[in-house]
PDB file of N, CA, C and O in Angstrom:
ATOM      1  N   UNK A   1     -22.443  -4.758  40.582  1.00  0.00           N
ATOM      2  CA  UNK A   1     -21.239  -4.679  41.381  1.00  0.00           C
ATOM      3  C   UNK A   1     -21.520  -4.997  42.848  1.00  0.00           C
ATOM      4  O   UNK A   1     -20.777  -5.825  43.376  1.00  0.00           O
ATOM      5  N   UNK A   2     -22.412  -4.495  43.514  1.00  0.00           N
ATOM      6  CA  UNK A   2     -23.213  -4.492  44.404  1.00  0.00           C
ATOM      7  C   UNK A   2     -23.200  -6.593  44.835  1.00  0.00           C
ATOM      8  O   UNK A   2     -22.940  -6.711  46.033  1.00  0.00           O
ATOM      9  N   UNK A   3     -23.347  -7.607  44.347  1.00  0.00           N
ATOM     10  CA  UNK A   3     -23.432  -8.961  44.776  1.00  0.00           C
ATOM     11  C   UNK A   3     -21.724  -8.987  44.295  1.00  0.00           C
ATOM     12  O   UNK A   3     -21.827  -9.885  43.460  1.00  0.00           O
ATOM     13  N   UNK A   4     -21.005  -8.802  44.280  1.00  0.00           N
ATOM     14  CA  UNK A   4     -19.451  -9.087  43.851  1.00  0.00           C
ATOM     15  C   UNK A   4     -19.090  -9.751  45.400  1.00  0.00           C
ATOM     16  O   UNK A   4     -19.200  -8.945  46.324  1.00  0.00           O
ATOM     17  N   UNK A   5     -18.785 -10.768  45.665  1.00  0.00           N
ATOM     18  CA  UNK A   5     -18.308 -11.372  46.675  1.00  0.00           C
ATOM     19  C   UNK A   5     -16.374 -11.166  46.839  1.00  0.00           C
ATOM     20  O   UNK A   5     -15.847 -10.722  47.859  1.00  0.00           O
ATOM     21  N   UNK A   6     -15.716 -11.543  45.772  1.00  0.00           N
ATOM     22  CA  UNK A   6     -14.429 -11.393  46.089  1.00  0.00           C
ATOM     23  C   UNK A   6     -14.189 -10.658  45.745  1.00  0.00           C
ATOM     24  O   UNK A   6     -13.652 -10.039  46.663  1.00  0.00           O
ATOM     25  N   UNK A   7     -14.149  -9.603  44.150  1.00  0.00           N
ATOM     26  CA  UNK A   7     -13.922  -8.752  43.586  1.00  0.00           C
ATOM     27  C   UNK A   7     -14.510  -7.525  44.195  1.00  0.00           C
ATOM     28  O   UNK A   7     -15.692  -7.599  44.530  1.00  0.00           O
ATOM     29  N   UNK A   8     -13.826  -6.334  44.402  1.00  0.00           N
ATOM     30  CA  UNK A   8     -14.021  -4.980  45.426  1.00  0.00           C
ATOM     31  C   UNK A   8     -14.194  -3.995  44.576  1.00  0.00           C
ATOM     32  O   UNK A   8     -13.465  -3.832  43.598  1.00  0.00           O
ATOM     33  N   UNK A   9     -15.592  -2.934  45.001  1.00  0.00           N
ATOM     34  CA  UNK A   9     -15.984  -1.550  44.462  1.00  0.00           C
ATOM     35  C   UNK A   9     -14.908  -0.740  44.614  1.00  0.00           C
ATOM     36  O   UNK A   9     -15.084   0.052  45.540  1.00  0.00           O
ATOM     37  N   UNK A  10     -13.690  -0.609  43.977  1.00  0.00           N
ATOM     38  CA  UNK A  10     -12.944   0.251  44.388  1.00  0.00           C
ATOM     39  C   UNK A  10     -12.258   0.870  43.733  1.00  0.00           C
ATOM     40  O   UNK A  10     -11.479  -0.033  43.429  1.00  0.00           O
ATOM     41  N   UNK A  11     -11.740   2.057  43.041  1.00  0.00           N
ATOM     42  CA  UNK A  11     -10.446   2.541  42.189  1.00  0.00           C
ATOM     43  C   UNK A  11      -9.307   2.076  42.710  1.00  0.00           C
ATOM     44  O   UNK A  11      -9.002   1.319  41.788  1.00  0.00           O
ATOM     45  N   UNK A  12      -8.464   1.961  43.478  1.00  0.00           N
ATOM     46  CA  UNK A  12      -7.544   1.745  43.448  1.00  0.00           C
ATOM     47  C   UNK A  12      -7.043   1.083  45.186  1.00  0.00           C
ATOM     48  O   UNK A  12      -7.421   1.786  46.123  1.00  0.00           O
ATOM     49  N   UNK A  13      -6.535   0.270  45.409  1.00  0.00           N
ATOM     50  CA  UNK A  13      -6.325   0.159  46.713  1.00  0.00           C
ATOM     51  C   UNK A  13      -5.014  -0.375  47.078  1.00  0.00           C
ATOM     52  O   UNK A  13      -4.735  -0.944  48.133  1.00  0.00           O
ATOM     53  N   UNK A  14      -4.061  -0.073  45.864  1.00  0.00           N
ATOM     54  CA  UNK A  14      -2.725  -0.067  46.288  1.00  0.00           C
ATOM     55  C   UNK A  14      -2.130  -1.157  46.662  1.00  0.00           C
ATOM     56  O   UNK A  14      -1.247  -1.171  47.519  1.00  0.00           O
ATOM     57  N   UNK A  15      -2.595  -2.260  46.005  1.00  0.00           N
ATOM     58  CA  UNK A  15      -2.413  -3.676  46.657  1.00  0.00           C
ATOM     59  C   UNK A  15      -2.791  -4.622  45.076  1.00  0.00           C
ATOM     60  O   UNK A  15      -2.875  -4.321  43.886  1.00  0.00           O
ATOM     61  N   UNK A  16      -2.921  -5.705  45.778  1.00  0.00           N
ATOM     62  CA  UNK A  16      -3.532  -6.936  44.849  1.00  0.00           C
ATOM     63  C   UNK A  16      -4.539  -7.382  44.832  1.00  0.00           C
ATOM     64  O   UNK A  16      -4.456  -8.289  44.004  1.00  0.00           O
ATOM     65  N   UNK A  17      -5.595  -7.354  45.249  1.00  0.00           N
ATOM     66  CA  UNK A  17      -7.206  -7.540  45.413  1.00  0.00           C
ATOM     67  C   UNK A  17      -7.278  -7.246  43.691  1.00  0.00           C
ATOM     68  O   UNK A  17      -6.407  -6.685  43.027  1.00  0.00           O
ATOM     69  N   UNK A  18      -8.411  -7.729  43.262  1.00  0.00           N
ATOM     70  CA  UNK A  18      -9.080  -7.529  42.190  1.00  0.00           C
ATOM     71  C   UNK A  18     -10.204  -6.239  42.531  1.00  0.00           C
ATOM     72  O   UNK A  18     -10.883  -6.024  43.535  1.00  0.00           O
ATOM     73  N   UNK A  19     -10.079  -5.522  41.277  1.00  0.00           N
ATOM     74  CA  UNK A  19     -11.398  -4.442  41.508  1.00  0.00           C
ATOM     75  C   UNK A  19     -11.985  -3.989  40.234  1.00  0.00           C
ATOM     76  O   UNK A  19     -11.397  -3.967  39.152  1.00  0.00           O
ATOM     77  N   UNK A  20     -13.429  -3.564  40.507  1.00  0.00           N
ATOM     78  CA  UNK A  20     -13.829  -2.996  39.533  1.00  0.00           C
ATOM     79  C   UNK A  20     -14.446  -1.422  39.569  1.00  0.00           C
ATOM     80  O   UNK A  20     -14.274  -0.967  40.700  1.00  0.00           O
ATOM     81  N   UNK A  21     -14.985  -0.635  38.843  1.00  0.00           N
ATOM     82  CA  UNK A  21     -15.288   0.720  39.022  1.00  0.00           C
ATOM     83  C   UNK A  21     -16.032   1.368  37.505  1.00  0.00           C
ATOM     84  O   UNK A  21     -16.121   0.911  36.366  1.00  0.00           O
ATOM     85  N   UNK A  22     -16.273   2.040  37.844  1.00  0.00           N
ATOM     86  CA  UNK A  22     -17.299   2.690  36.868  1.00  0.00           C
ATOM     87  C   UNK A  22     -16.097   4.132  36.473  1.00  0.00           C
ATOM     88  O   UNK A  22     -15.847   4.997  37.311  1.00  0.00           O
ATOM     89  N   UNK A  23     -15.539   4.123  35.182  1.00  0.00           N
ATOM     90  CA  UNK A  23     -14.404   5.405  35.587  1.00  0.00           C
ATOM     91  C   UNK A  23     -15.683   6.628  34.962  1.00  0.00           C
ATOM     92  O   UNK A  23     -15.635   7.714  35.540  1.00  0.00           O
ATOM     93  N   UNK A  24     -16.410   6.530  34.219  1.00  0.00           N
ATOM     94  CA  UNK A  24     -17.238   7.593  34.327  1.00  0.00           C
ATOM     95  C   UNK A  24     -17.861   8.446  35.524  1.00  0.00           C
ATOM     96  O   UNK A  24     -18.031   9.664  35.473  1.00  0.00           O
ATOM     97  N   UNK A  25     -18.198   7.570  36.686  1.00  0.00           N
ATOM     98  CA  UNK A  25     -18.185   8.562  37.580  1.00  0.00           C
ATOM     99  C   UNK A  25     -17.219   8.008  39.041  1.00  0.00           C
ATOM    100  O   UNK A  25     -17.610   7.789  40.188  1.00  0.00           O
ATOM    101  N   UNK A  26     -15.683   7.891  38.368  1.00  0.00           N
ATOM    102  CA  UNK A  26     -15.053   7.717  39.710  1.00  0.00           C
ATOM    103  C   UNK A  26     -13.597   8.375  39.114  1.00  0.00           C
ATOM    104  O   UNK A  26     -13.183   9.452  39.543  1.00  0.00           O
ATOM    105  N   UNK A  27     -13.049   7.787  38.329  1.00  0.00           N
ATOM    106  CA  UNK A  27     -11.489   8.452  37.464  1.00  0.00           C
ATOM    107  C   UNK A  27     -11.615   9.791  37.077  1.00  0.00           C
ATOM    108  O   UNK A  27     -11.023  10.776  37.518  1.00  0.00           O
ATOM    109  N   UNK A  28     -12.663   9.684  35.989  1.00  0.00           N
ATOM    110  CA  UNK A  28     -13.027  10.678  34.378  1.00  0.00           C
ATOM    111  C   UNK A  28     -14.132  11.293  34.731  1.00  0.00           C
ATOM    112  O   UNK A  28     -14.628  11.952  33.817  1.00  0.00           O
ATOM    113  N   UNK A  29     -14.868  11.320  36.042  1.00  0.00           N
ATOM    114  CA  UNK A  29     -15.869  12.016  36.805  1.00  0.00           C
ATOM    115  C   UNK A  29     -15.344  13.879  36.270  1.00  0.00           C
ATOM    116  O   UNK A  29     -16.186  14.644  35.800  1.00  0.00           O
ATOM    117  N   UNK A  30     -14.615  14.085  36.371  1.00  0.00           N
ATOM    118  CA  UNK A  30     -14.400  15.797  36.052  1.00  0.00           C
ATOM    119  C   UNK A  30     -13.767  16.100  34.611  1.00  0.00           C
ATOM    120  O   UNK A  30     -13.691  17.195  34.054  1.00  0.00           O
ATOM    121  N   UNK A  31     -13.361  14.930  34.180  1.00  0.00           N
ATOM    122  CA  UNK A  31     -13.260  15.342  32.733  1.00  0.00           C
ATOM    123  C   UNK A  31     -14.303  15.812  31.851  1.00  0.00           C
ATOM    124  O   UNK A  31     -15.421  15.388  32.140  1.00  0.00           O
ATOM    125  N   UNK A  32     -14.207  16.801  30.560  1.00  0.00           N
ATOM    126  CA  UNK A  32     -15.220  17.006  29.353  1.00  0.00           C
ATOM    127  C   UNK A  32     -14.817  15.862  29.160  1.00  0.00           C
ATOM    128  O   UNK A  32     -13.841  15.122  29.273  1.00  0.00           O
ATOM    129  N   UNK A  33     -16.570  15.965  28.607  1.00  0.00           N
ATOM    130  CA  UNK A  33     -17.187  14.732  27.910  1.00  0.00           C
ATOM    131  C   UNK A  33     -15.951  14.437  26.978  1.00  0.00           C
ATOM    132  O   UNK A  33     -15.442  13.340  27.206  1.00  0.00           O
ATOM    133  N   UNK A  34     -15.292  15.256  25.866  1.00  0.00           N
ATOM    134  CA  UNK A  34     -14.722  14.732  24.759  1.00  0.00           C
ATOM    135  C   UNK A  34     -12.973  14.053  25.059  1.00  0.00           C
ATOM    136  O   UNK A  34     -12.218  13.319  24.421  1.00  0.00           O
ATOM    137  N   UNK A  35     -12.917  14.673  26.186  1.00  0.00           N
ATOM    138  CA  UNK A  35     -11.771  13.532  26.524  1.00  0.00           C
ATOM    139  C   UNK A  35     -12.250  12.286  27.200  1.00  0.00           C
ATOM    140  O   UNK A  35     -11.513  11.308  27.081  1.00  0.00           O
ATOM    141  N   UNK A  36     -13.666  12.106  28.085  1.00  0.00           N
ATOM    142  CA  UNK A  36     -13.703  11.457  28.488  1.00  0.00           C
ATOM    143  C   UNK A  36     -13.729  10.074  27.271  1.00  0.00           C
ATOM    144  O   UNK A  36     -13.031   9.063  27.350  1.00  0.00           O
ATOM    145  N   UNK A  37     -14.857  10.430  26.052  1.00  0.00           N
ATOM    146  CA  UNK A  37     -14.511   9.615  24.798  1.00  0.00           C
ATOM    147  C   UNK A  37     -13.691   9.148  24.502  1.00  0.00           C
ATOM    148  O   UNK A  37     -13.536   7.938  24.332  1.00  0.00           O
ATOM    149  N   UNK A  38     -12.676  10.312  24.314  1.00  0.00           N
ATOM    150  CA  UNK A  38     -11.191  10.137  23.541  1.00  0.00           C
ATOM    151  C   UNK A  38     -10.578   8.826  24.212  1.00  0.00           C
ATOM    152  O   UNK A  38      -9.970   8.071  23.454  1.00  0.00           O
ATOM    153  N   UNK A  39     -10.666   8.524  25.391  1.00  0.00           N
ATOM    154  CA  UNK A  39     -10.391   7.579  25.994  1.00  0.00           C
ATOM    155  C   UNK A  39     -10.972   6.041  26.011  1.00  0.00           C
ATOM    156  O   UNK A  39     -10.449   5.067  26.553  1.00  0.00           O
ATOM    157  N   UNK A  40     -11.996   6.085  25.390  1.00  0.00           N
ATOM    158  CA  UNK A  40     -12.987   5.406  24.901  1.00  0.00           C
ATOM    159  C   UNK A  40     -14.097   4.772  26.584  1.00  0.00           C
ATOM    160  O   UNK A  40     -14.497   3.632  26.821  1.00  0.00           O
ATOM    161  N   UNK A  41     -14.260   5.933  27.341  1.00  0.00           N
ATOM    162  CA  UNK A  41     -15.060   5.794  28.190  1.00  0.00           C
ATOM    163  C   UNK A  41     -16.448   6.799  27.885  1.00  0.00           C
ATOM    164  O   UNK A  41     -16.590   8.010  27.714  1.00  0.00           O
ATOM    165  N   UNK A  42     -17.462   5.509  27.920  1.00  0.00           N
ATOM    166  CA  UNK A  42     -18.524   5.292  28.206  1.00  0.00           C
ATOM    167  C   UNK A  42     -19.954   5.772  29.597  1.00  0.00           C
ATOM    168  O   UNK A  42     -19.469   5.747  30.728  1.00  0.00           O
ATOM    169  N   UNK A  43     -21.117   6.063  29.577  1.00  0.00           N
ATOM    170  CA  UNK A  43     -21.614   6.006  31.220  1.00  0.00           C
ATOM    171  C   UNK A  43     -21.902   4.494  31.593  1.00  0.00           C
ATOM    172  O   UNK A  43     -22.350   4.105  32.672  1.00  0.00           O
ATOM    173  N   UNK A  44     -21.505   3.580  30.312  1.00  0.00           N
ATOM    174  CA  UNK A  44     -22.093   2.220  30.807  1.00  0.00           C
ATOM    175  C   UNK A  44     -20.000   1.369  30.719  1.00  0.00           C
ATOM    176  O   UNK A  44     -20.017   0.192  30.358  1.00  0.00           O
ATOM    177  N   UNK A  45     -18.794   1.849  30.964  1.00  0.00           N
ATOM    178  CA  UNK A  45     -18.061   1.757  30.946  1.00  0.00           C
ATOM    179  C   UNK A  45     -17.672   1.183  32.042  1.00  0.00           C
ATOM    180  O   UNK A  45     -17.835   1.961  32.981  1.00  0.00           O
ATOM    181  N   UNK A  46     -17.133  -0.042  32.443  1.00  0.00           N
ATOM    182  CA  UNK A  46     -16.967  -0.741  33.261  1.00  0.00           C
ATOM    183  C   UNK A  46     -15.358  -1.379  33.270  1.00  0.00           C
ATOM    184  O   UNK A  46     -14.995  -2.211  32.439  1.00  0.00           O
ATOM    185  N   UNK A  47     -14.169  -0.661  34.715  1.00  0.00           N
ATOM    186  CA  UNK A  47     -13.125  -1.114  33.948  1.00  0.00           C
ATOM    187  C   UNK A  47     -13.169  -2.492  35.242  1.00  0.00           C
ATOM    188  O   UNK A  47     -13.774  -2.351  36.305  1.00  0.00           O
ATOM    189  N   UNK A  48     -12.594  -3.454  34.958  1.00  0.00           N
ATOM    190  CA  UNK A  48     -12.213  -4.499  35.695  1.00  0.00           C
ATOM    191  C   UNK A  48     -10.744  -4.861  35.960  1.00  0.00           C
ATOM    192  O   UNK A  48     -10.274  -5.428  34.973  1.00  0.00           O
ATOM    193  N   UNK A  49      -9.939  -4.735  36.875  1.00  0.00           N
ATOM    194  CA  UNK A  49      -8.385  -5.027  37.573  1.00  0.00           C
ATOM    195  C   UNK A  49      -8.271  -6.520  38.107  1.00  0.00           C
ATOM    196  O   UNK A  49      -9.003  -6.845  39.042  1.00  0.00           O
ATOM    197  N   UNK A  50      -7.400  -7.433  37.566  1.00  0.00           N
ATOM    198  CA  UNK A  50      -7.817  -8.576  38.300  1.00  0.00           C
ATOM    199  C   UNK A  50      -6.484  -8.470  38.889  1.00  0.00           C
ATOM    200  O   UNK A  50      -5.502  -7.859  38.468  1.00  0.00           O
ATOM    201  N   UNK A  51      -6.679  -9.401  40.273  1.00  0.00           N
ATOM    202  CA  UNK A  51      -5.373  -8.911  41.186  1.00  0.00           C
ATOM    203  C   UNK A  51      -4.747 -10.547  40.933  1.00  0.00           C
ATOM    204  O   UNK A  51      -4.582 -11.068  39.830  1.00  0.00           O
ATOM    205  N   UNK A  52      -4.474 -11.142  42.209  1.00  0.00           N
ATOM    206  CA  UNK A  52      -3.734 -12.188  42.638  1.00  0.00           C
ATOM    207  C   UNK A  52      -4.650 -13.193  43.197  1.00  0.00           C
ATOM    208  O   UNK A  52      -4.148 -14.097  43.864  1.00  0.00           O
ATOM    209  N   UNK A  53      -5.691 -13.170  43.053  1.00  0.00           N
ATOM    210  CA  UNK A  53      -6.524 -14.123  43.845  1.00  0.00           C
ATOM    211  C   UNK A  53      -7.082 -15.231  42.350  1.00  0.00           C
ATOM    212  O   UNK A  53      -7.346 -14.884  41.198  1.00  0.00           O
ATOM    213  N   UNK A  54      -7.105 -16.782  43.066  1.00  0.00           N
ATOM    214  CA  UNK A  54      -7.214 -17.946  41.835  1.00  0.00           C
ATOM    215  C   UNK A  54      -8.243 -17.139  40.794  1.00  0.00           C
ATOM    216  O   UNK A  54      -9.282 -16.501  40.961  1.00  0.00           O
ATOM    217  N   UNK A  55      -7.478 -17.470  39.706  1.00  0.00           N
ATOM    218  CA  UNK A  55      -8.812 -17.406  38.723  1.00  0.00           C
ATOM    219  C   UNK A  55     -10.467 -17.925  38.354  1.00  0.00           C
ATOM    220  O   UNK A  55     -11.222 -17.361  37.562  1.00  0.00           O
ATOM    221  N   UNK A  56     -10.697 -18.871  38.982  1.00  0.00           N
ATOM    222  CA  UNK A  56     -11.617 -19.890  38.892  1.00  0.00           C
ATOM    223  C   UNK A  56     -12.930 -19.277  39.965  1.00  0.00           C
ATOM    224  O   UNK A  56     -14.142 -19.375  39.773  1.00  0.00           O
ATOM    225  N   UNK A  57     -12.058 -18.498  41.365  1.00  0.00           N
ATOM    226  CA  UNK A  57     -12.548 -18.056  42.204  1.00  0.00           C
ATOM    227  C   UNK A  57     -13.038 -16.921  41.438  1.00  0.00           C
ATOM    228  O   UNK A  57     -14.266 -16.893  41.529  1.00  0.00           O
ATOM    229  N   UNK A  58     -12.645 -16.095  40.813  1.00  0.00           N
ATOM    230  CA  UNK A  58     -12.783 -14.951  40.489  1.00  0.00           C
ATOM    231  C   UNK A  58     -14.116 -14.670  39.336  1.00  0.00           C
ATOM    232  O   UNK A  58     -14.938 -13.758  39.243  1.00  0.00           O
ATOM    233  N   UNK A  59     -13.864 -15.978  38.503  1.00  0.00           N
ATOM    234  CA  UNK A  59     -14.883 -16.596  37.032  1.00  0.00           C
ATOM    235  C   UNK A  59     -15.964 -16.887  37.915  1.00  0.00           C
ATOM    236  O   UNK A  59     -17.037 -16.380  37.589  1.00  0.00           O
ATOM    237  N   UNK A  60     -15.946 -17.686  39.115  1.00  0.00           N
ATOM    238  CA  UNK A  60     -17.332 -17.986  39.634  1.00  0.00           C
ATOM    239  C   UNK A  60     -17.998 -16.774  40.307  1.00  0.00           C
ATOM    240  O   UNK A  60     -19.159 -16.855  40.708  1.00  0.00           O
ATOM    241  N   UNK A  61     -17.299 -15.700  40.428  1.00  0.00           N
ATOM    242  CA  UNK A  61     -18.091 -14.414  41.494  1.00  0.00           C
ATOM    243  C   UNK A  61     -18.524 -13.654  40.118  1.00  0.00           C
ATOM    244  O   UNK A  61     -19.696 -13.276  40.087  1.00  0.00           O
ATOM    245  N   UNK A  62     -17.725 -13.389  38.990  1.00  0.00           N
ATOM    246  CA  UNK A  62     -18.050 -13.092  38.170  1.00  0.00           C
ATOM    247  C   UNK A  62     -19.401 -13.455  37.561  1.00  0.00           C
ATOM    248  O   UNK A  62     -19.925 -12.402  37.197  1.00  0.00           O
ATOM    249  N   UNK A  63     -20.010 -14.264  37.356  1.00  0.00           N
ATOM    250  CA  UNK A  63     -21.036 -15.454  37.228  1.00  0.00           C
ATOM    251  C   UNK A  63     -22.014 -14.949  38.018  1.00  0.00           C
ATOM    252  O   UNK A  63     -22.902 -14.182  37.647  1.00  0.00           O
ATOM    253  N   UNK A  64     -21.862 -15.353  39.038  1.00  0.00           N
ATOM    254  CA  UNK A  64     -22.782 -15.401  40.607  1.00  0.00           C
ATOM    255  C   UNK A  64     -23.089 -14.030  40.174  1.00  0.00           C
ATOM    256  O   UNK A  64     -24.145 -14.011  39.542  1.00  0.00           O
ATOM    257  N   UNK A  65     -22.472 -12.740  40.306  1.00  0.00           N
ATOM    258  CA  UNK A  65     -22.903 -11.021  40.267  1.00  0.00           C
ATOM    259  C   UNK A  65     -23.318 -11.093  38.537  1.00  0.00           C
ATOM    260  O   UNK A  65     -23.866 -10.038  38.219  1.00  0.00           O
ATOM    261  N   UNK A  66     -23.241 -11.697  37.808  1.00  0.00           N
ATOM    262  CA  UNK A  66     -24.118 -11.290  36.187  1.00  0.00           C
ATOM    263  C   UNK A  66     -25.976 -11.759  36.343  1.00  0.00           C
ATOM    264  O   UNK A  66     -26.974 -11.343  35.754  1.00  0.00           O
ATOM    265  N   UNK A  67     -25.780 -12.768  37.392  1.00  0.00           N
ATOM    266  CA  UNK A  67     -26.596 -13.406  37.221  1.00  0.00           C
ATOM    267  C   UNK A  67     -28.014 -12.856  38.045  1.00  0.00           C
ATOM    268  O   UNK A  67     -29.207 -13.096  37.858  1.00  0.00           O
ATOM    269  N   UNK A  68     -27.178 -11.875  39.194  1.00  0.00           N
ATOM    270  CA  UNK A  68     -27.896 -10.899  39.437  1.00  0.00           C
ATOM    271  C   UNK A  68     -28.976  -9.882  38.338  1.00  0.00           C
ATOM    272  O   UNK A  68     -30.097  -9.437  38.585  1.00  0.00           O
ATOM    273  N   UNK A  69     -28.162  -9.748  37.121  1.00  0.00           N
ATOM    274  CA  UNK A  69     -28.627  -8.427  36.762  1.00  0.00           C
ATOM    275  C   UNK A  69     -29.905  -9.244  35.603  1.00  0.00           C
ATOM    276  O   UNK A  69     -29.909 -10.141  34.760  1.00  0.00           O
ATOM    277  N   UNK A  70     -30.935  -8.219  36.247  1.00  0.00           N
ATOM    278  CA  UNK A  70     -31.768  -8.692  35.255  1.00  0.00           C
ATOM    279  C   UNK A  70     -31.927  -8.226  33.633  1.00  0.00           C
ATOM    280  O   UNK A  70     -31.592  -7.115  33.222  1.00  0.00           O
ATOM    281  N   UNK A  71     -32.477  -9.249  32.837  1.00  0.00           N
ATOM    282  CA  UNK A  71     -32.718  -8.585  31.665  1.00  0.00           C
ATOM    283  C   UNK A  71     -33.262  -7.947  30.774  1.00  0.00           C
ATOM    284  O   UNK A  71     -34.434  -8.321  30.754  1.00  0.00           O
ATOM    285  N   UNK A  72     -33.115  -7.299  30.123  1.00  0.00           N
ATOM    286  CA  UNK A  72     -33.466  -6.100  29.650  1.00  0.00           C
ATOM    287  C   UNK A  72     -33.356  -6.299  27.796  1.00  0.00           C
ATOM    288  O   UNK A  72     -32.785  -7.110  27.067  1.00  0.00           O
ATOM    289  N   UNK A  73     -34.092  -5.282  27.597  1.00  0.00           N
ATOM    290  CA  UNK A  73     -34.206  -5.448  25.753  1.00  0.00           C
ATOM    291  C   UNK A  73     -33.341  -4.826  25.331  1.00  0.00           C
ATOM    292  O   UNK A  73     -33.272  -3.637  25.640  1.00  0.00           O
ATOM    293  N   UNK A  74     -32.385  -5.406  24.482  1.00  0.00           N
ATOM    294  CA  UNK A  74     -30.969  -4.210  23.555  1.00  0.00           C
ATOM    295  C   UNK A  74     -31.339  -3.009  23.321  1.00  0.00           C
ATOM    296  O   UNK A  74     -32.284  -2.664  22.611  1.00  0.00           O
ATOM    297  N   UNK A  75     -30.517  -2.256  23.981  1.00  0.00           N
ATOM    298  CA  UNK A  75     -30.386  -0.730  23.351  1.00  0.00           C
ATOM    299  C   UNK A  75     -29.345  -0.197  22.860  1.00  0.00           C
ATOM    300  O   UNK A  75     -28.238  -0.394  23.360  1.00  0.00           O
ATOM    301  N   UNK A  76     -29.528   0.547  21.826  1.00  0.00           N
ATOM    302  CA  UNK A  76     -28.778   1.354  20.602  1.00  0.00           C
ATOM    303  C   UNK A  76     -27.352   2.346  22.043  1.00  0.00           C
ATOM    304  O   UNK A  76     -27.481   3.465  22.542  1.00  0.00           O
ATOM    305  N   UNK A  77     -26.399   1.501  22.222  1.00  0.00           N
ATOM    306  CA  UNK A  77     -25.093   2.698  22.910  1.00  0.00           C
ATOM    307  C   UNK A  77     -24.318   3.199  21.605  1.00  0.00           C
ATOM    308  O   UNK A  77     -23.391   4.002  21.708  1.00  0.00           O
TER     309      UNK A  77
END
């Protein structure tokens, strides 16, 4: 999330920007675990909001910040 150039770390900002957030520890942070499930959230749960800004712009930041993350061997979630 951290290299995201257009897309913003944010829950909510009341507007049209695109954002993303972790609701495990930002929404569902004080929920039990079993609602947090029920909801089908995850600690590796990632929600994404796309706002008003071109799509193409948005696919390439998308890209650019994956490409950041390094890789790693499959694990059993």
């Amino acid at each position: 999330m951290a290299a995201l150039k257009t897309i913003y770390h944010a829950v909510s900002l009341g507007a049209t920007e695109s954002l993303i957030c972790i609701p495990y520890l930002t929404t569902m942070l004080y929920l039990p675990p079993e609602r947090r499930t029920g909801f089908g959230v995850r600690k590796n749960t990632v929600r994404l909001s796309i706002g008003i800004e071109p799509a193409d712009k948005l696919v390439k930041d998308l890209k650019q910040a994956l490409a950041c993350v390094p890789e790693r061997a499959p694990q059993n979630v």
